[in-house]
Biotite code that builds the C-alpha atoms (Angstrom):
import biotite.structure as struc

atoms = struc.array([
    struc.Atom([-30.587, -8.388, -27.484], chain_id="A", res_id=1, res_name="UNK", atom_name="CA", element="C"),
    struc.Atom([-28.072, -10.491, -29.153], chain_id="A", res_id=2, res_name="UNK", atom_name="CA", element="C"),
    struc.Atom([-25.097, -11.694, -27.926], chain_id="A", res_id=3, res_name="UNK", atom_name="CA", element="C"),
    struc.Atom([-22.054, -9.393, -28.873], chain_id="A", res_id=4, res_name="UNK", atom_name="CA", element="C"),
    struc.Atom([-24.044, -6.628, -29.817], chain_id="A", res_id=5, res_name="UNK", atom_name="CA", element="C"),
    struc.Atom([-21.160, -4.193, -28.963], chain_id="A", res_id=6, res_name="UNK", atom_name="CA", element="C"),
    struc.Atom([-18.656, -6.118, -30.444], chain_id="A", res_id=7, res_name="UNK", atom_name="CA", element="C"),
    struc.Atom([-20.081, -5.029, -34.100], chain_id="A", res_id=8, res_name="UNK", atom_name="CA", element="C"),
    struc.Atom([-19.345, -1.143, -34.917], chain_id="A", res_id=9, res_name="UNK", atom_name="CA", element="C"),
    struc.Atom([-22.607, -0.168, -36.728], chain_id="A", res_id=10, res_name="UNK", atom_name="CA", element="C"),
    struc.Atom([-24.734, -1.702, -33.988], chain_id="A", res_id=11, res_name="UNK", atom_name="CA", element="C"),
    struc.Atom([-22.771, 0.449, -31.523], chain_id="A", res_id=12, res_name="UNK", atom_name="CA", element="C"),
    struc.Atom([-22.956, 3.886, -33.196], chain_id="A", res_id=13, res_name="UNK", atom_name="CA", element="C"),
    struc.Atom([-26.850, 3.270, -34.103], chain_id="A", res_id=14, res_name="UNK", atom_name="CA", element="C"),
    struc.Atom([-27.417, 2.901, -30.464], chain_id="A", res_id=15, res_name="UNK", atom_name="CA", element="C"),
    struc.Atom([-25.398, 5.690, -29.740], chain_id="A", res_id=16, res_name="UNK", atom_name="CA", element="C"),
    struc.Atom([-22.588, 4.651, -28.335], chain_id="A", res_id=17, res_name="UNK", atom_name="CA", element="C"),
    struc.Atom([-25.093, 2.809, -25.919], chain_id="A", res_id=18, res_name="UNK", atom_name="CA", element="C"),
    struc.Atom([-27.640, 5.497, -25.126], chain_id="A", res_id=19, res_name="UNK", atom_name="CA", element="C"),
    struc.Atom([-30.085, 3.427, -26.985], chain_id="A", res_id=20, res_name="UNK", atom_name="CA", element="C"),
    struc.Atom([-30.312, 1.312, -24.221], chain_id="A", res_id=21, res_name="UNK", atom_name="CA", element="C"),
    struc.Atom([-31.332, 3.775, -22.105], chain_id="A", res_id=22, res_name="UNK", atom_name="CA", element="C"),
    struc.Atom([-34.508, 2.181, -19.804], chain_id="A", res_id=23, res_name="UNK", atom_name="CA", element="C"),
    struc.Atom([-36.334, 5.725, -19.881], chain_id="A", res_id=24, res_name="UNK", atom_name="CA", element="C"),
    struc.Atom([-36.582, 7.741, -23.057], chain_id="A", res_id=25, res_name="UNK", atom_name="CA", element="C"),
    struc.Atom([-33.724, 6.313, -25.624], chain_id="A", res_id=26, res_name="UNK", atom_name="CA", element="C"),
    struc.Atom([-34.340, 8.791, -27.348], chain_id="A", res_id=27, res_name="UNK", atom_name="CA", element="C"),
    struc.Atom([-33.824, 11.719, -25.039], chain_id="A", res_id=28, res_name="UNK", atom_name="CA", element="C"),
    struc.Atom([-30.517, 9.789, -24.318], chain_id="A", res_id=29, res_name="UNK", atom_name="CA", element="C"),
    struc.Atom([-29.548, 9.252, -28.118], chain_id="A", res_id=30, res_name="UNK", atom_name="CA", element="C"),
    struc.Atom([-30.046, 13.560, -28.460], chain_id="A", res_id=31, res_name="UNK", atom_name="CA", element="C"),
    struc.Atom([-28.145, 13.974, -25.423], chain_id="A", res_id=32, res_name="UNK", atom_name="CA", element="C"),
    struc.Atom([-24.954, 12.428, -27.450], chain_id="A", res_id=33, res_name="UNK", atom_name="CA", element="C"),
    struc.Atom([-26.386, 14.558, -30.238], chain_id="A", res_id=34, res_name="UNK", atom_name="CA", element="C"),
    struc.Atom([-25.558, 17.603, -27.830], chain_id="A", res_id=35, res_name="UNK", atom_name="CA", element="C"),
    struc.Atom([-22.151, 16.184, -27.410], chain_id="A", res_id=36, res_name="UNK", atom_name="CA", element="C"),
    struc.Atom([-21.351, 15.542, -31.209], chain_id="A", res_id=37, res_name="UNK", atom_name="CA", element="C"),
    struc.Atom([-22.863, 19.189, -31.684], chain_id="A", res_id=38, res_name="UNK", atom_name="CA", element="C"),
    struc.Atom([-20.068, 20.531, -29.504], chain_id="A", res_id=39, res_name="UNK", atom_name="CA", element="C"),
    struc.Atom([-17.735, 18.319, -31.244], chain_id="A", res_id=40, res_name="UNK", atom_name="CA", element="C"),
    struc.Atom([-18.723, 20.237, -35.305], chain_id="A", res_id=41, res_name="UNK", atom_name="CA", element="C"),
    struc.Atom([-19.832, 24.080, -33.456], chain_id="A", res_id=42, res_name="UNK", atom_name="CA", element="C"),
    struc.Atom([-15.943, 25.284, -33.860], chain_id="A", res_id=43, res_name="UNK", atom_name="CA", element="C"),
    struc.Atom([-16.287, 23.812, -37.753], chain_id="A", res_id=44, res_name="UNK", atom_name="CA", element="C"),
    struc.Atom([-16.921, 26.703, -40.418], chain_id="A", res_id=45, res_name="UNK", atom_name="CA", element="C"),
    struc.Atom([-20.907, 26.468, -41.126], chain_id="A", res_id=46, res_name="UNK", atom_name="CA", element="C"),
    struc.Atom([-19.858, 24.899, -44.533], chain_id="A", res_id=47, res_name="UNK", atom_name="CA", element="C"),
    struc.Atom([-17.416, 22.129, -42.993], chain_id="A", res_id=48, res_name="UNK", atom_name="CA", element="C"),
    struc.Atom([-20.185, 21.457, -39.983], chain_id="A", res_id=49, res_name="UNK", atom_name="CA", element="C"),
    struc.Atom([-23.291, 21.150, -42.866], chain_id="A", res_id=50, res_name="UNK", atom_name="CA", element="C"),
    struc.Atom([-21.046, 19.006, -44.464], chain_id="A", res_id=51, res_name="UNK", atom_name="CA", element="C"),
    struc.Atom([-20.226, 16.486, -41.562], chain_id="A", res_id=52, res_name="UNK", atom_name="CA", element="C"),
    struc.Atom([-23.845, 16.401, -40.666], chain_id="A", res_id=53, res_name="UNK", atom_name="CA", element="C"),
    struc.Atom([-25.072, 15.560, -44.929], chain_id="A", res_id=54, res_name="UNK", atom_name="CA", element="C"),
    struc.Atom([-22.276, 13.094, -44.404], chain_id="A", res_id=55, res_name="UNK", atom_name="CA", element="C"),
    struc.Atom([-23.395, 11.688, -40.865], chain_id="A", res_id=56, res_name="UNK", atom_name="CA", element="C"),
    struc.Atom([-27.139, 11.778, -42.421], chain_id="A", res_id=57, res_name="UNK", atom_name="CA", element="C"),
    struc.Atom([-25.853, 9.325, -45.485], chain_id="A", res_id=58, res_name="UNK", atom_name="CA", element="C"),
    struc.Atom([-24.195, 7.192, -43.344], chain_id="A", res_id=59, res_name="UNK", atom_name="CA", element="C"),
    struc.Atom([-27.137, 6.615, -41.030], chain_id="A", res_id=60, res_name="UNK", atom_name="CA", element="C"),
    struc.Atom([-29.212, 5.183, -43.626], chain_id="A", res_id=61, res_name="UNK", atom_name="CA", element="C"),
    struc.Atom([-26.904, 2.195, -43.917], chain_id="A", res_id=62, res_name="UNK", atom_name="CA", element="C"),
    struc.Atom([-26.260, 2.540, -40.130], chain_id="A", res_id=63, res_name="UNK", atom_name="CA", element="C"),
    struc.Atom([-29.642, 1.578, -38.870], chain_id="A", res_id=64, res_name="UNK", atom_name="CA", element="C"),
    struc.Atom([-30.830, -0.525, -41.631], chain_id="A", res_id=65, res_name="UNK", atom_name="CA", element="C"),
    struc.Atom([-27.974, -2.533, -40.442], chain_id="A", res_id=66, res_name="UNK", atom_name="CA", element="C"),
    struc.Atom([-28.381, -2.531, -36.928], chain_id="A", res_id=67, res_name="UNK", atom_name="CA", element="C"),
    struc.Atom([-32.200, -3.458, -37.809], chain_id="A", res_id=68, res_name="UNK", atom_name="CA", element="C"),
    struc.Atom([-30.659, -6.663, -39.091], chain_id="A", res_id=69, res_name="UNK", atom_name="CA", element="C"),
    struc.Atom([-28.905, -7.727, -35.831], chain_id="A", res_id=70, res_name="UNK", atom_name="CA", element="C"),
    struc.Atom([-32.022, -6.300, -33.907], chain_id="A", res_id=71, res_name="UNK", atom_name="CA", element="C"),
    struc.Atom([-34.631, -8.035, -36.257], chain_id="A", res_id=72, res_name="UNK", atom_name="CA", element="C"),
    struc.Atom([-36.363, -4.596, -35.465], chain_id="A", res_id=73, res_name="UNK", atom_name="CA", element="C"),
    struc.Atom([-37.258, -2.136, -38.429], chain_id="A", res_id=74, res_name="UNK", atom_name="CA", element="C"),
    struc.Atom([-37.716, 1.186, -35.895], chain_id="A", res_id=75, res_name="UNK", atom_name="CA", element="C"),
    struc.Atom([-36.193, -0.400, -32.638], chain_id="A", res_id=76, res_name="UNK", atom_name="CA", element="C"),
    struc.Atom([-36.173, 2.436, -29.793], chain_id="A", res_id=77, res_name="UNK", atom_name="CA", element="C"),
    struc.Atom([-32.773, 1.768, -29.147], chain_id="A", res_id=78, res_name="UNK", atom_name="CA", element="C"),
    struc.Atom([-31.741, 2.494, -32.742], chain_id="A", res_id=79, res_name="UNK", atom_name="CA", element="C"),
    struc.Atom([-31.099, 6.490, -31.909], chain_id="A", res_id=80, res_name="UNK", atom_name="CA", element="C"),
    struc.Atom([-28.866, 7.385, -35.035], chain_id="A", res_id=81, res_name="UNK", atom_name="CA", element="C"),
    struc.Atom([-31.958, 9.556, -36.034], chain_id="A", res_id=82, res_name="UNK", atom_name="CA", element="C"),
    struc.Atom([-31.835, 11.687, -32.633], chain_id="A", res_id=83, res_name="UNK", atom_name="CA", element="C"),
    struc.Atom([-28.293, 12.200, -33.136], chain_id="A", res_id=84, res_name="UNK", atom_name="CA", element="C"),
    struc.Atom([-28.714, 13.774, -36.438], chain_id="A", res_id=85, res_name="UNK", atom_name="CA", element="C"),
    struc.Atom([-31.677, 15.142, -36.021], chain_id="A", res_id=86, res_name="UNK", atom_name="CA", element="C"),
    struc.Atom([-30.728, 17.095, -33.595], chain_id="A", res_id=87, res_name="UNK", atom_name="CA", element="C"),
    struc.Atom([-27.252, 17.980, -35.682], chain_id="A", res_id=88, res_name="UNK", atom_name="CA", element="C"),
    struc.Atom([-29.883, 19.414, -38.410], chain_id="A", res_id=89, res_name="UNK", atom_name="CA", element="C"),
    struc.Atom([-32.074, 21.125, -35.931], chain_id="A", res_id=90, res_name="UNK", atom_name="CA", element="C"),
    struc.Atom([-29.284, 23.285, -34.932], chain_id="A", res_id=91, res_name="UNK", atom_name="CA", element="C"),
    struc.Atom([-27.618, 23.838, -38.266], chain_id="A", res_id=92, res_name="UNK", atom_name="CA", element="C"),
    struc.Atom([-29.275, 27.593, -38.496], chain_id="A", res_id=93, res_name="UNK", atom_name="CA", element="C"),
    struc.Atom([-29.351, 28.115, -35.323], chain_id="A", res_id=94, res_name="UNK", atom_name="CA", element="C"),
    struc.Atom([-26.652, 30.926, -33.507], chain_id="A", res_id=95, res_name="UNK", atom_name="CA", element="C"),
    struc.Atom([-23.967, 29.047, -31.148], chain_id="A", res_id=96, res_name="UNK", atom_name="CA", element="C"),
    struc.Atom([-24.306, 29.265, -26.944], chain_id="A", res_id=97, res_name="UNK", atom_name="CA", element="C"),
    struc.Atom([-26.140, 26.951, -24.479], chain_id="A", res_id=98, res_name="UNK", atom_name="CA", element="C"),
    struc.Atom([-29.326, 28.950, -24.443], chain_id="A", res_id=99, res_name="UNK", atom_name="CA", element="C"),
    struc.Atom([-30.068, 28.134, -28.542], chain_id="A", res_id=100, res_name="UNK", atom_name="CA", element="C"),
    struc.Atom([-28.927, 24.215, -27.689], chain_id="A", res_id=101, res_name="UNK", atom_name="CA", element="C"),
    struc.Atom([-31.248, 24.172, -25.085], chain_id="A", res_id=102, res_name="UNK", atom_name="CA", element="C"),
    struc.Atom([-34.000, 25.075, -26.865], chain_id="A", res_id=103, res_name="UNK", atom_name="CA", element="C"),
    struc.Atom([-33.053, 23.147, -29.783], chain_id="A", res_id=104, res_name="UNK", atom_name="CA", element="C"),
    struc.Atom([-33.054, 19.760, -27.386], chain_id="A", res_id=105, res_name="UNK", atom_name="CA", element="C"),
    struc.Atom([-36.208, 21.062, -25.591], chain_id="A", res_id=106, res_name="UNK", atom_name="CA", element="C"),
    struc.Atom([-38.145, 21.708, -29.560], chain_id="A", res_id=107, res_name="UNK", atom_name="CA", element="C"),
    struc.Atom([-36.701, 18.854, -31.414], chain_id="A", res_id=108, res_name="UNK", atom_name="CA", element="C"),
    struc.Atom([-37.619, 16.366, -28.160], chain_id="A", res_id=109, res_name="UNK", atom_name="CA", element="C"),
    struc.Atom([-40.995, 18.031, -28.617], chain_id="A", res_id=110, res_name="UNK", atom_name="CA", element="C"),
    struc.Atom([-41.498, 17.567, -32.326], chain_id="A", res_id=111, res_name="UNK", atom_name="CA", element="C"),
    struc.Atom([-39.820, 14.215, -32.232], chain_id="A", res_id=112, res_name="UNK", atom_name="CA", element="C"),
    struc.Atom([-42.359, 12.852, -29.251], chain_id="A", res_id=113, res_name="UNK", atom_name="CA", element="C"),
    struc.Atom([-45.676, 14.116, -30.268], chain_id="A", res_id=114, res_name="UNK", atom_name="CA", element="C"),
    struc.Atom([-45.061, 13.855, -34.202], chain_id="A", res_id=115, res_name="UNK", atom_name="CA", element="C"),
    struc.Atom([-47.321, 16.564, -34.980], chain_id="A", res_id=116, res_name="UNK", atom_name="CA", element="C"),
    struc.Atom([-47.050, 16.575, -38.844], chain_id="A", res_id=117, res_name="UNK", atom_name="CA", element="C"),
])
């Protein structure tokens, strides 16, 4: 990794706030902060929360193209930005309470793991 990767702000949200560097299953750790930033928007009005997690999407693209850079990685596992939000957008329909964000981690882990499209 290069030196003073957490010094540089995009770097450190791609990788989740550090989850990224997770030795078992960054990715599993990146939706894990998902859960967190989904507990974060739940209290938002539905229109407010779609409209942090459009905004979250947009800034992602720039997000992990930059942390790329610094990685010299174009789809580095630590780079977990995608987890976050899409596990934001995976539970955008879906009715509040623990039982629906558990299933949302355990299907969008699923889907995001085996790829099947």
């Amino acid at each position: 990794m290069p030196r003073g990767l957490w010094r540089r702000p995009t770097a450190f949200l791609a990788l989740g706030l550090g989850a990224g560097f997770s030795p078992y299953a960054p990715g599993t750790a990146g939706t894990v902060v998902g859960v967190a930033v989904y507990l974060v928007l739940a209290p938002l009005a539905p229109g407010l929360r779609v409209a942090a997690v459009a905004l979250l999407f947009v800034l992602g693209i720039g997000l992990c193209a930059r942390a790329a850079r610094i990685l010299g990685v174009h789809d580095h596992p630590a780079i977990v930005w995608d987890e976050i939000v899409g596990f934001l957008v995976t539970m955008l329909p879906a009715p509040g309470g623990w039982p629906w964000i558990g299933a949302g981690f355990v299907l969008f882990r699923l889907f995001d793991i085996f790829k099947p499209w």
